[in-house]
Each structure stands twice: as C-alpha cells, then as structure tokens.
N, C-alpha and C positions, 0 to 999 in steps of 0.2 A: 175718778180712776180711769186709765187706758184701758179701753175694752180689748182683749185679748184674738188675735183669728185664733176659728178651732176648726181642726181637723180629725178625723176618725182615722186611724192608724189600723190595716189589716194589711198585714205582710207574709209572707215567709223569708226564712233566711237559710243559705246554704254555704260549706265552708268549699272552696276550693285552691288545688294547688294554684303557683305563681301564672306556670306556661298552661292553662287548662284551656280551650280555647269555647267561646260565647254557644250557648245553648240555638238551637234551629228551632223558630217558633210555629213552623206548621202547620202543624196540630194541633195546634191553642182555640178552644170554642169563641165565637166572636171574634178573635183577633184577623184583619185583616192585611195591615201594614203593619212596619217597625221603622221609625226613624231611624236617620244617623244620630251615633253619642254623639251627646253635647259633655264635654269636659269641664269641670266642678273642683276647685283646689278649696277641703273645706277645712276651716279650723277650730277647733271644738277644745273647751274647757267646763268638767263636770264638777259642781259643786254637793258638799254635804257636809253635816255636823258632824264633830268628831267622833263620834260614835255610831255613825250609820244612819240616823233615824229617818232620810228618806226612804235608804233602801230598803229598809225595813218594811215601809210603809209601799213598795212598788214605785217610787215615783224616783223621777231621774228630771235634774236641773240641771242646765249646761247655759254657755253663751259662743257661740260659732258666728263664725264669719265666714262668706265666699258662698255660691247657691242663689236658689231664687230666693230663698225661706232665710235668709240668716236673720238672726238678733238673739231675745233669750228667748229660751225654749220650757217648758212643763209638762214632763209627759206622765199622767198620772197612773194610777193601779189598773192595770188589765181590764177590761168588763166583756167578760165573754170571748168573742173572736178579734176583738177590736182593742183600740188603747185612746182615749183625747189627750189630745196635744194642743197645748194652746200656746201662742208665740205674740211677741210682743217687738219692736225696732229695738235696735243697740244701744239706743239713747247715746249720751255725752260720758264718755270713759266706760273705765271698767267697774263702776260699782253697782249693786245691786240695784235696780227702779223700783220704787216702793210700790209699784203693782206689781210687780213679780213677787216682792217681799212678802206683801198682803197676801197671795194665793197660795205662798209657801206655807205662808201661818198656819192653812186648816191641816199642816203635818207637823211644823215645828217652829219655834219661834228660837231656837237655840243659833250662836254664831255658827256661820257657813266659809267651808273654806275648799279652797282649788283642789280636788283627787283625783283627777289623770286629766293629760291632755292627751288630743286623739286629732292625728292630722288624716288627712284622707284625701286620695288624689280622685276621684268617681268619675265614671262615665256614665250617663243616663240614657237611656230610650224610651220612646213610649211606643206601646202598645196598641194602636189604634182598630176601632169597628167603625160601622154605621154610624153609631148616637156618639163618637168621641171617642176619647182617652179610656181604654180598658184598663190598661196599668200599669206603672211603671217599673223599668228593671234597672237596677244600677250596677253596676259591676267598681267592687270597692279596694283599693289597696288602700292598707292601715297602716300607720306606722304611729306606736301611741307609748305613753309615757307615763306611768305609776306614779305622780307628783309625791305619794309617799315616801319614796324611799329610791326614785329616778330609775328604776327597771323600767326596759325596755322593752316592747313585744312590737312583732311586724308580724300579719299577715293578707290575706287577698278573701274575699267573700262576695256572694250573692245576694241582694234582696229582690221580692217581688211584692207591688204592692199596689192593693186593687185604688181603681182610678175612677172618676165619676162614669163613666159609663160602664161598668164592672156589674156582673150579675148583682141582685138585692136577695133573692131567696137563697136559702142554706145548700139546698140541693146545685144550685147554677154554681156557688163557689168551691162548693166542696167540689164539680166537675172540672172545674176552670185551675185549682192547684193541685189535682191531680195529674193534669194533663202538664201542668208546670214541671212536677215534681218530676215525670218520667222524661220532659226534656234533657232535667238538669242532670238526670244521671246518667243520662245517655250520654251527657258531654263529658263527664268525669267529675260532675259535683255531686258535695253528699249532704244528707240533714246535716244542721250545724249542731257543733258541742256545748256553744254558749245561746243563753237568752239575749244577750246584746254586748256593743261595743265595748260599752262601759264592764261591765262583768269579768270580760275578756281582756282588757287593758288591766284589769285589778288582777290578774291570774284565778280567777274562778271560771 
C-alpha cells in the first residue's frame, strides 16, 4: 500500500469581505518576514456516502489539483487543536486509489460520490523567524458548487496556519493567534461562521 504524507493541521479561519484589504503582521510573536503571494488556482472535488457518513464521522475526502499539495487528500476527526491529514499523488484518472479506499474503510466502506466542488483562486505567504517558516497565511476566494442540487455560493476568506517553526507549547500558540486574531480585526476580518469549505459550499 502507498504510504500516505501526514501533516498536522492547526489553523484559524476568518470570513472576510471581497475589497478587505491583507492584515499588517507586525506584531506577530516570532514573525520576522512575510514573503510575497505566490498564487495557487486550486480545484477541489469532495466526496461522501449518500447519507453523510464521513461527516458524521468528522472526516472530509476530496481530490484537488493545482498547489504544492495536490492529489487526494484525508482529513480525519479533529484531535485536540489539531487535525491529520494524510495525501496521497492523483494517480491515473479520476477513480478512487485503493489506498485511499483502504483508509476510508476504518469510517465506511459504503459507495462514494462527488458533493461539491470548490474552486479557489489563493494567495499564499509565509510567515517566516529565526528557525523557518512560522506559518502560513492564504488569503482564499471561493467559488463552489453544491454537486447536489448545482447551488452556487462565492465568497473570500482567511486561513492561518502554524508552520514548522511555530511555537510547540500551548501557551506560545495560544499568544501567536491572538496576536493573529487582533490583526485580522483590525483589517476588517471576523471569526468565521463555518467550520470548513466544505460545510459552507453545502450551505451550513
């Protein structure tokens, strides 16, 4: 079986208008530099049983293209402040790679089918200290598509999300996205309504 990359997932997400313009990083503990965006045209297709049972279960399977990360993606149930995400290449077409299939298994072995697509034009920066990459910021416009029933939804958001050189203790993060959090409001962003894209392209 392909061995999966894993990645530990600790973000914030914040909603912002269209014209909002990019948050001043400051003030940001650690943070020394900010790159210029690198622009990212991503295309994402979220799969699940017809009755929910990943989401159920927290976990979200999609297959995206375009980014440094593309192929198919696993991102499983929350653990704490964090999420694993494990990704796998795009393989040959569009059907499922029976390692992906295999790791779906330990939530459901039922047929999987396409529930939104979710295009995203992103710009990225990093965050950089001392030891590296403190974290990443993307700045996201959405434009995605309810594959239920072809509703449409567009709008523009924020993630921030810590980087190998990013505090490890509770206290260093918990300072590091406060200082985030009053940037972003200082620009005119606010906590976000949804827990994720996916959520938010389904109208929840």
């Amino acid at each position: 079986m392909t061995e999966p990359s894993r990645t530990v997932e600790v973000e914030r997400k914040y909603d912002v208008d269209v014209g909002t313009p990019l948050p001043r990083w400051d003030a940001i503990p650690g943070v020394e530099a900010v790159t210029a965006g690198e622009v990212r045209a991503l295309d994402a297709r979220y799969f699940d049983t017809a009755d929910g049972e990943l989401a159920r279960a927290g976990v979200a399977l999609r297959r995206r293209t375009g980014g440094p990360d593309e192929g198919w993606h696993v991102k499983g149930p929350r653990q704490g402040d964090g999420r694993l995400e494990l990704g796998w290449p795009l393989g040959e077409g569009d059907a499922l790679p029976d390692a992906v299939a295999a790791t779906v298994s330990d939530w459901t072995t039922a047929p999987l089918a396409p529930l939104a697509r979710i295009e995203n034009d992103r710009t990225a920066y990093l965050l950089t200290g001392r030891s590296g990459v403190v974290a990443e910021f993307v700045d996201d416009r959405v434009r995605a598509t309810d594959l239920r029933d072809g509703t449409q939804r567009e709008w523009r958001e924020w993630e921030m999300e810590l980087g190998p050189a990013a505090p490890t203790d509770d206290a260093g993060r918990a300072a590091f996205f406060d200082a985030v959090e009053r940037a972003v409001l200082a620009a005119g962003g606010r906590e976000s309504a949804s827990g994720s894209k996916l959520a938010r392209a389904l109208g929840f």
